[in-house]
C-alpha positions in Angstrom: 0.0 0.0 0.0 1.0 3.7 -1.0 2.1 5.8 2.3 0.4 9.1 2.4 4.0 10.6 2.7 4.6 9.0 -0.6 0.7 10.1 -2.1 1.9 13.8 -1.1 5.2 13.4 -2.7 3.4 12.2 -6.2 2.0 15.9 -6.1 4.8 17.7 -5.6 5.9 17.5 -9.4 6.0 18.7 -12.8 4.1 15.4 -13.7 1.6 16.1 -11.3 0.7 19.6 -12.1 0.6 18.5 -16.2 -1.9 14.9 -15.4 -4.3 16.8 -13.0 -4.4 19.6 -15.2 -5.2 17.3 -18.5 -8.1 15.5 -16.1 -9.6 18.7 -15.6 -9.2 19.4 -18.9 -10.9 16.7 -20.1 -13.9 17.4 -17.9 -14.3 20.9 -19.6 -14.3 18.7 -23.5 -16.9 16.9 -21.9 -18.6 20.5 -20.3 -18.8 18.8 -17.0 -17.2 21.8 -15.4 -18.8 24.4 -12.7 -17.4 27.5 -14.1 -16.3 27.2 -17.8 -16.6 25.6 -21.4 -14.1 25.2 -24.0 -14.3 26.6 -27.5 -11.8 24.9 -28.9 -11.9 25.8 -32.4 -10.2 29.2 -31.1 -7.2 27.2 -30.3 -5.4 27.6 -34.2 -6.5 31.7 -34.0 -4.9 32.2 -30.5 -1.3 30.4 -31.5 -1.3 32.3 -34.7 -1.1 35.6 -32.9 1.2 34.0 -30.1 3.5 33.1 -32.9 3.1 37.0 -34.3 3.9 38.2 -30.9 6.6 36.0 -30.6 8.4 37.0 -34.5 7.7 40.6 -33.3 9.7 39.8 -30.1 12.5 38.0 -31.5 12.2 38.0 -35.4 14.6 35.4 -35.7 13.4 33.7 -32.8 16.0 33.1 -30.7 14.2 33.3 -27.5 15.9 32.8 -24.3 14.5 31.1 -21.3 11.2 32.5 -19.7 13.1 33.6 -16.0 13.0 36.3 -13.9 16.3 37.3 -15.8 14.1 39.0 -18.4 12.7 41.6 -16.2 15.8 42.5 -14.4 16.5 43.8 -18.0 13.2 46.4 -18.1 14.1 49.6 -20.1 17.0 48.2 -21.8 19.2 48.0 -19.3 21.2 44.8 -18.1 21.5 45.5 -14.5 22.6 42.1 -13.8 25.3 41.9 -16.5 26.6 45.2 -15.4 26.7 44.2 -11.8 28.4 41.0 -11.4 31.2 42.1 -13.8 31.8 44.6 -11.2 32.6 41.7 -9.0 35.8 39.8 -9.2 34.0 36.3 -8.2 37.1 34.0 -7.7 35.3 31.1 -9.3 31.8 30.6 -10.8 30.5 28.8 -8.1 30.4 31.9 -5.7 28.7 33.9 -8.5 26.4 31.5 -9.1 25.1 31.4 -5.1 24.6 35.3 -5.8 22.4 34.7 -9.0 20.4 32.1 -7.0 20.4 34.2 -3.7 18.9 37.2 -6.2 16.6 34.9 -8.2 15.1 33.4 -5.3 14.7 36.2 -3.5 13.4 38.5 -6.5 11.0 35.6 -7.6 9.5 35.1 -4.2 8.5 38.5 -3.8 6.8 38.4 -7.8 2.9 37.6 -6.9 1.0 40.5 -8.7 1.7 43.8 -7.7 -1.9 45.2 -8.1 -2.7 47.7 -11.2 -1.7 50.7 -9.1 1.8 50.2 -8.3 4.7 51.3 -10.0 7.9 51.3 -9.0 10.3 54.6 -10.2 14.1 53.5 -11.3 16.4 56.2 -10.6 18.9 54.3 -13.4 16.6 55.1 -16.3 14.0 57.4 -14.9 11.4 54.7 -15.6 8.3 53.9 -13.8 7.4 50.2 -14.2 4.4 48.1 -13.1 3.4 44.3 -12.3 6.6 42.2 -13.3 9.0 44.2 -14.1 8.7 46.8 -11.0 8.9 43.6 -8.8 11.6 42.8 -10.4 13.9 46.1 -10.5 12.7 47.0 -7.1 13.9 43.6 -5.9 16.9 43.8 -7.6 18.0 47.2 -6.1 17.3 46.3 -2.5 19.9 42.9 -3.5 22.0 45.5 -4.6 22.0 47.8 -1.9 22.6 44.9 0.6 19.2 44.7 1.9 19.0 41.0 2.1 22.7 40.9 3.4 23.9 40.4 6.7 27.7 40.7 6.0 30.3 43.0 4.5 29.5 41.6 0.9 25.9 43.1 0.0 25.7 41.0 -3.3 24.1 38.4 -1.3 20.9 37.0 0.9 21.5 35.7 4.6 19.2 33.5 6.4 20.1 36.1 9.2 19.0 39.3 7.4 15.5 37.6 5.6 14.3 36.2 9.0 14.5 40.1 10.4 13.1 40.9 7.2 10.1 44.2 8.2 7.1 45.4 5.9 8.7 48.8 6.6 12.0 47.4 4.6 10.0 46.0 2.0 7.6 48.8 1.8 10.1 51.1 1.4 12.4 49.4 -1.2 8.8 49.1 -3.3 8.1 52.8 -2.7 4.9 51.7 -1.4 2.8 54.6 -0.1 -0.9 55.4 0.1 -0.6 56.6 -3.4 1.1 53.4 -4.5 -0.5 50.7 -2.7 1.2 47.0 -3.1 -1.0 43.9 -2.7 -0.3 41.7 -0.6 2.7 43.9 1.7 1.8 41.3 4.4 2.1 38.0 2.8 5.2 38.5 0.9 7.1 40.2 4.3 5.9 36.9 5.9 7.4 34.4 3.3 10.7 36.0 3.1 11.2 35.6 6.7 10.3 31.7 6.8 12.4 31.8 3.5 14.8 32.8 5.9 13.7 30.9 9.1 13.8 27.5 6.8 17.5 28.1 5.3 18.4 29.1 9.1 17.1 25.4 9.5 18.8 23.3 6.9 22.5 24.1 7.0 23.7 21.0 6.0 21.6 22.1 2.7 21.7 25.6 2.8 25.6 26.1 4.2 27.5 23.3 2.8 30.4 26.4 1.6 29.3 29.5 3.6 26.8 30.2 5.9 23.0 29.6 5.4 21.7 31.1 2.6 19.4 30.7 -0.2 22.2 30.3 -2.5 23.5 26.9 -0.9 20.8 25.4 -3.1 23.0 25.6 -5.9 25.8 23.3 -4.4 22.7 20.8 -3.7 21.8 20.8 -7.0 24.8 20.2 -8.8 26.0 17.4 -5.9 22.7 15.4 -6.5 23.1 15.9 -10.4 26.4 13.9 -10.3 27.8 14.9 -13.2 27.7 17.7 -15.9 24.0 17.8 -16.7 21.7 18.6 -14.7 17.4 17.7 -15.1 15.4 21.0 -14.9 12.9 18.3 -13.1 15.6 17.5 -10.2 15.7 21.7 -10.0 12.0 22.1 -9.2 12.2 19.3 -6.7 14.9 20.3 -4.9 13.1 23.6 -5.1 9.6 21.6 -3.5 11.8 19.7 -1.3 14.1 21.9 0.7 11.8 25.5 0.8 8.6 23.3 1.5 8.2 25.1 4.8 8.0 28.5 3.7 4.6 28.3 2.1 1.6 29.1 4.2 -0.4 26.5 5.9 -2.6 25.4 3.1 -3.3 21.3 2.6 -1.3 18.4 3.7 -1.5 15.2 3.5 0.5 12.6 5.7 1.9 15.9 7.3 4.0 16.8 4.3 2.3 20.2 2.9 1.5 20.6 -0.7 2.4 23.9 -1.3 0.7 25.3 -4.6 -2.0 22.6 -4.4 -5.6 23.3 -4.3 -9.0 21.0 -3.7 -11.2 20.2 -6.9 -14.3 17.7 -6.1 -14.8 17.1 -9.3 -11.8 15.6 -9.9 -12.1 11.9 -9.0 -9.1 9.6 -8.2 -9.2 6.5 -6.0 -6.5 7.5 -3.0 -6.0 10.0 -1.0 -5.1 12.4 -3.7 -8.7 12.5 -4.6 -9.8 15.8 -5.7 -6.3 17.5 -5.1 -5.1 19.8 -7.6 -1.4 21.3 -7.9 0.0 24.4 -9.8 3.1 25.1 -7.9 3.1 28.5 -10.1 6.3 30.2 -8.3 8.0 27.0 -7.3 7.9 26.4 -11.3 8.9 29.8 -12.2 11.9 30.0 -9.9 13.2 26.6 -11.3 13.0 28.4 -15.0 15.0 31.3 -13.3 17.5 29.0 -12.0 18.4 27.9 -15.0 20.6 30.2 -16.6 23.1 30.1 -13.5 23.4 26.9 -13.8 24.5 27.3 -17.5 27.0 30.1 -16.4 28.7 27.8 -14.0 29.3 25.8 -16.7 26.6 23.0 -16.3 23.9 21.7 -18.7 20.5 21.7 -18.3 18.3 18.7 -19.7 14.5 18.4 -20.3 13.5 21.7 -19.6 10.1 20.5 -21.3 9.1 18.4 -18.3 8.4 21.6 -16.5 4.8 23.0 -17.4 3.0 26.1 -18.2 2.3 28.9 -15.3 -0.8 28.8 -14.1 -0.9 32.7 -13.9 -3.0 35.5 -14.7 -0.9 36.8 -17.9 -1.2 33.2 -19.7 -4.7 32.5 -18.1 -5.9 36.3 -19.4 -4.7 35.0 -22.7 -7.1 32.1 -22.7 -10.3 34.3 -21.6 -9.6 37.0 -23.7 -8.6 35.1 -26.9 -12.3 33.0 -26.9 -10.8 29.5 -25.7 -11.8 29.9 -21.9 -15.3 30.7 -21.7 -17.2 31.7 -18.7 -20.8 30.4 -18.2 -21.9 33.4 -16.5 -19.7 36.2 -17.9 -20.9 37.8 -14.3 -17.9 36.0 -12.4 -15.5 38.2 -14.3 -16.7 41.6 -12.5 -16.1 39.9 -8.6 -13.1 38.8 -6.8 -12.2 35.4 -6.5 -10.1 33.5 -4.0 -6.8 31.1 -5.0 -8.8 28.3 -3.3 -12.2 29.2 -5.5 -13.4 26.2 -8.0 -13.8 29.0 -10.5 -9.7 29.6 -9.9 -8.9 26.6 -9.7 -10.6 25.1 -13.1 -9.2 28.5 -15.2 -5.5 27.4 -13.9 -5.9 23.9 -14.9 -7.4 24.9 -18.0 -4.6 27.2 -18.5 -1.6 24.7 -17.9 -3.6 22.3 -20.3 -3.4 24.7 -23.1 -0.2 26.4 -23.1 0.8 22.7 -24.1 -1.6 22.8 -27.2 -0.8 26.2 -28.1 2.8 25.1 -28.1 2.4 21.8 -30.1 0.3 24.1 -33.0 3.1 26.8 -32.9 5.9 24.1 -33.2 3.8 22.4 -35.9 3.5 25.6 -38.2 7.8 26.1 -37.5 8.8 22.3 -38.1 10.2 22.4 -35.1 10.8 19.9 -32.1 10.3 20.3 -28.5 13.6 20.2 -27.9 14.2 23.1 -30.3 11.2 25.3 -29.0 11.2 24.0 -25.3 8.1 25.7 -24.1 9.9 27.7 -21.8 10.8 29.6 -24.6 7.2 30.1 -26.1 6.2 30.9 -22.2 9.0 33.9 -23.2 8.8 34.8 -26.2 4.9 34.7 -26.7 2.1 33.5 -24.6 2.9 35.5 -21.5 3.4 38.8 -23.9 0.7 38.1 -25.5 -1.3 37.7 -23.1 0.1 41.7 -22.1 -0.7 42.3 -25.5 -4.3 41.2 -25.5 -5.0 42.7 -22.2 -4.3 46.1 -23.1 -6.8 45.8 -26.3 -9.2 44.7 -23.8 -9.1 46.5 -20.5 -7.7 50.0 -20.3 -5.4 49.2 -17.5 -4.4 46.1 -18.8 -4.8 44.1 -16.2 -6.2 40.5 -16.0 -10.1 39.5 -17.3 -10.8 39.4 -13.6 -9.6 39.9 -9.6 -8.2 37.3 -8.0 -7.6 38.2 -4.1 -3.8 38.1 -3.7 -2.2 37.5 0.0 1.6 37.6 -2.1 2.3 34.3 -1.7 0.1 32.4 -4.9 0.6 34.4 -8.2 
């Protein structure tokens, strides 16, 4: 017989998030959902402009990774690149810990921003919203040391995220009555169990320094073995070792599930019974992880096993573009909570699509998975496109509806 520990393990993967999403996509061809029906004849229409978006993007299509690298780029500038050659690193490996300390960090404090916020970067005189404020706010405060807790700012220290305020973080996001943040709370709280869980875990988090976030990196490369390195064994080191910082959501055999959310409709005969996983920024931050891995010199295989995010930017796409269809177009004008059916169904819905979206763009290119990883359509087009649409839509550009944010979800 299956232990529970090992039932809750099953759902704490890639392959999880990609089965339960195709069951609940398979309700919706049969239109046995609550919330929604599929139009799928909308499918072709929607990857032709996706593939538009994406030649506009990159014309020759040489799309890098979707990652959290991307943003710290907004306005044109590569504040990354322009850092860390600042630095001399002494080996690749210490550079590396600094990319993940950033990335994890940055990507952590991502969930949406709200459609008031902006964020005003003295480097460009740029304001920037959503993503790519997160981001270059996030990146500053790593650059001016606010994560650090020794001489060397260029870092984040179990130490300094435990002590972590709202007033810090409120004041490296410029948050102010006039540019309220969402979810101020909820992101404070998971950086300082961020921090309380690497304080935790030396032997994983401090195996060459003291605990930090970036210790992950010498875990992953020691379990890999070798050279090359499965972007699979990266997300479940990722669900493995920071399980503890999520907020007490469900559990089952006392392992908690993280990004995992109740369906009834979804039938299975165990324990996992109508239990539905995303992990949204657990799969996000193992996209962002990649490229350091590649700049210490390692290789990254089957970036493909990783799925869709099952966020508002790729889920506005599939409302907006005529695939996702509510059955009372009333839902859209109301707030809806993470754990809500009608939440739950449009992220499975959404994971199940990107996949056919990809396969009808790769079919019109010729091209293989391998070639045109969906990581790199997730880049390149369905997550600006979904921007894209949303403007045409909505003068603020925001999502086809609220969903109520505590900072720790999307």
């Amino acid at each position: 017989m299956t232990s529970l520990q090992d039932l809750a393990r099953s759902l704490l993967s890639a392959h999880a998030v990609r089965e339960r999403a195709s069951a609940i996509y398979a309700l919706a061809q049969r239109n046995e959902l609550v919330h929604f029906t599929l139009d799928e004849t909308k499918i072709a229409s929607c990857a032709a402009f996706v593939l538009d978006v994406m030649r506009q993007n990159y014309p020759t299509l040489d799309i890098p990774y979707h990652a959290r690298w991307r943003h710290f780029a907004a306005g044109g500038l590569d504040r990354w690149g322009s850092l860390e050659r600042q630095v001399a690193w002494g080996d690749r490996a210490r550079r590396a810990r600094a990319a993940f300390d950033l990335a994890i960090v940055s990507v952590l404090l991502d969930a949406g921003a709200g459609p008031a916020w902006h964020y005003h970067d003295a480097n460009t005189g740029q304001s920037f919203g959503r993503s790519e404020g997160l981001a270059v706010a996030s990146f500053d405060m790593f650059a001016a040391g606010t994560f650090s807790a020794a001489n060397d700012p260029l870092r984040a220290d179990a130490t300094a995220l435990m002590d972590m305020t709202e007033e810090t973080i409120a004041a490296g996001f410029q948050v102010s009555d006039a540019n309220p943040l969402l979810g101020l709370a909820g992101r404070t709280a998971l950086i300082r169990r961020l921090g309380e869980t690497v304080a935790a875990s030396p032997a994983v988090f401090a195996q060459h320094d003291v605990p930090r976030p970036g210790g992950l990196f010498d875990v992953i490369v020691a379990e890999a073995g070798g050279k090359t390195i499965r972007a699979e064994a990266i997300l479940d080191a990722l669900l493995t070792h920071l399980a503890p910082i999520w907020p007490g959501r469900l559990s089952l055999g006392g392992i908690g599930l993280g990004d995992t959310w109740r369906y009834e409709r979804l039938h299975r005969d165990d324990a996992t019974s109508g239990l539905v996983p995303f992990h949204k920024l657990s799969q996000w931050l193992a996209y962002s992880l990649i490229e350091p891995l590649l700049e210490a010199g390692l290789s990254v295989s089957g970036v493909d096993a990783l799925t869709g995010l099952a966020e508002y930017r790729n889920g506005g796409l599939m409302i907006d573009s005529g695939i996702i269809v509510p059955r009372d177009p009333a839902m859209l004008n109301q707030p809806h909570e993470p754990a809500s059916a009608f939440v739950v169904e449009w992220r499975a819905l959404t994971v199940a699509l990107l996949d056919r979206l990809a396969a009808e763009i790769r079919k019109t290119l010729a091209l293989s998975a391998e070639t045109l990883p969906l990581a790199k359509i997730l880049e390149g087009g369905t997550w600006a496109a979904g921007r894209v649409i949303a403007r045409t839509k909505r003068p603020d550009g925001g999502p086809p509806f609220a969903i109520v944010s505590d900072g720790t979800v999307f």
